[in-house]
C-alpha positions in Angstrom: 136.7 190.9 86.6 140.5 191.4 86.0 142.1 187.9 85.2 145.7 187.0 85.7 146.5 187.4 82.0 144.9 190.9 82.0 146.9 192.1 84.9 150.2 191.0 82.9 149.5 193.9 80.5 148.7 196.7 83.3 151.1 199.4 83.6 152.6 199.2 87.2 153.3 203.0 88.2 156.1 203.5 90.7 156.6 206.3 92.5 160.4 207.2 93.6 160.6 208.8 97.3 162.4 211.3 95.6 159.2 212.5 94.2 156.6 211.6 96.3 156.8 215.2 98.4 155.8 216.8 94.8 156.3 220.3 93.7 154.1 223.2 94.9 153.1 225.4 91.5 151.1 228.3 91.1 151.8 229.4 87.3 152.4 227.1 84.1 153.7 228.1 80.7 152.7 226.2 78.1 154.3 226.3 74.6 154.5 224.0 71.7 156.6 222.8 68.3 155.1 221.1 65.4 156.7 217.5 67.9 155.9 218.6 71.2 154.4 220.6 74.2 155.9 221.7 77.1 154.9 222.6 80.2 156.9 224.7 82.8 155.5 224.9 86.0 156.5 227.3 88.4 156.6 228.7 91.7 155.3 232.3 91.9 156.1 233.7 95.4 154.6 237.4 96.4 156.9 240.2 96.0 159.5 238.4 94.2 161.1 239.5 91.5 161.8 236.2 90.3 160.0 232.9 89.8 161.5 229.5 89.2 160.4 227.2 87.3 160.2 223.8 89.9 159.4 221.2 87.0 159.2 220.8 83.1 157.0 218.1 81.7 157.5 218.0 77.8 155.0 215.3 75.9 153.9 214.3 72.4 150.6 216.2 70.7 148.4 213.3 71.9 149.5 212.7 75.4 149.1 216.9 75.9 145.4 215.9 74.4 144.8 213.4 76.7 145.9 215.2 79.7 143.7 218.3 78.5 141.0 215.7 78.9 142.2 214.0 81.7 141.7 217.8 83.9 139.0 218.4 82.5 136.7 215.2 83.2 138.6 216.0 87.0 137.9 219.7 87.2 134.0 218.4 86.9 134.3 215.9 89.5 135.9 218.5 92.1 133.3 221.3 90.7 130.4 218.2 91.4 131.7 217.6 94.9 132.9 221.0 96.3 131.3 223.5 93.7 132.2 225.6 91.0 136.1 227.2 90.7 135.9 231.1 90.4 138.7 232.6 88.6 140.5 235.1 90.8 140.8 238.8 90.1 144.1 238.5 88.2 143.5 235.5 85.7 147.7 235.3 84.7 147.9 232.0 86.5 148.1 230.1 83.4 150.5 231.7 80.0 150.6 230.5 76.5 153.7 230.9 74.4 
C-alpha cells in the first residue's frame, strides 16, 4: 500500500491539451550517436511523394533501452489478448540509419 511519503516521490505526468490529440505515424527512423538515439516518426500517406516527419523523440542509450523493453513486454500483452501481429507484405515500416 502506497503511503503518503511514497506518493511524495511519484512522478506526476501531465498531459498538455496541446498533445493529447497525438500524432498518427506509420513509419519511424531510428538512428543513433555514441550520446543519443533518435527517433523520427512519420506520416506515410499513399501515393505521395513525400512524407513528413510529425514528431522527433531523441533520448539517452538507457532510456532508448528501456523503451525497447517497454514495447516489447506490451507487444506480448496485445499478441496475449488479440493474437499474434503478422508483418505485412512490404516490411519498410520501420528504417535504421
Amino acid at each position: 500500500m502506497a503511503t503518503p511519503e511514497n506518493n511524495k516521490n511519484q512522478l506526476q505526468i501531465q498531459l498538455r491539451p496541446d498533445m493529447a490529440d497525438g500524432k498518427y505515424s506509420n513509419l519511424a527512423m531510428i538512428g543513433h550517436g555514441p550520446n543519443e538515439f533518435l527517433i523520427d516518426f512519420i506520416f506515410a500517406a499513399p501515393g505521395m511523394p513525400q512524407a513528413p516527419v510529425v514528431s522527433r523523440v531523441i533520448m539517452s542509450p538507457e532510456n532508448a533501452k528501456q523503451l525497447m523493453f517497454a514495447i516489447t513486454d506490451n507487444v506480448k500483452k496485445y499478441e496475449a489478448q488479440f493474437g499474434e501481429i503478422l508483418p505485412r507484405g512490404n516490411n519498410n515500416t520501420i528504417g535504421n540509419n
